[in-house]
C-alpha positions, 0 to 999 in steps of 0.5 A: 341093462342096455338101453338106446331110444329116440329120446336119449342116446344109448347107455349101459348100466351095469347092477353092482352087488351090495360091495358095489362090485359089477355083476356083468362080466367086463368081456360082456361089455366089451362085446355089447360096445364092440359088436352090437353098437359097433364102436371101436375099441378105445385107445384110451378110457377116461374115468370122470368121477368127483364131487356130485356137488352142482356148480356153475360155470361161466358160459364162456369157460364152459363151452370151452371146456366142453367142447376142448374135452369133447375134441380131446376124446375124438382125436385120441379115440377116447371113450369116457366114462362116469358114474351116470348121474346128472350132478356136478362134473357128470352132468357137464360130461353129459352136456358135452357128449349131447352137444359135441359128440 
């Protein structure tokens, strides 16, 4: 499912069966970021997963984080990935993409 409104940025989710295996082929994807968003291909894929736990960071450390990470991405021609919930460090990525990127 691919889904870009006014309202957020775009994003894909992709439907697992009951293993938590993907049921879109990896080629897809790649077509759908590629060719109809226009991205280029990443030199690196970055994997954020973890405790999906809240916490809180200092302001100071999170800013510093955020966008250090954010920076880091955009010079390497990264593209990061997550489990696309709003918890713990996902939740940070997702501030950092929506205030950084």
């Amino acid at each position: 499912e691919s889904r870009e409104d006014e309202a957020s940025r775009p994003y894909l989710r992709v439907p697992v069966d009951k293993e938590g295996h993907p049921l879109v082929a990896p080629k897809v994807l790649r077509f759908v970021l590629e060719h109809v968003w226009g991205l280029p291909r990443p030199q690196v894929l970055l994997t954020v997963t973890g405790g999906a736990m809240d916490f809180d960071l200092a302001a100071e450390d999170k800013d510093e984080l955020l966008q250090g990470l954010t920076d880091t991405a955009k010079s390497v021609g990264a593209w990061f990935t997550t489990g696309g919930t709003s918890a713990g460090i996902m939740k940070y990525m997702g501030l950092a993409r929506l205030l950084y990127a």
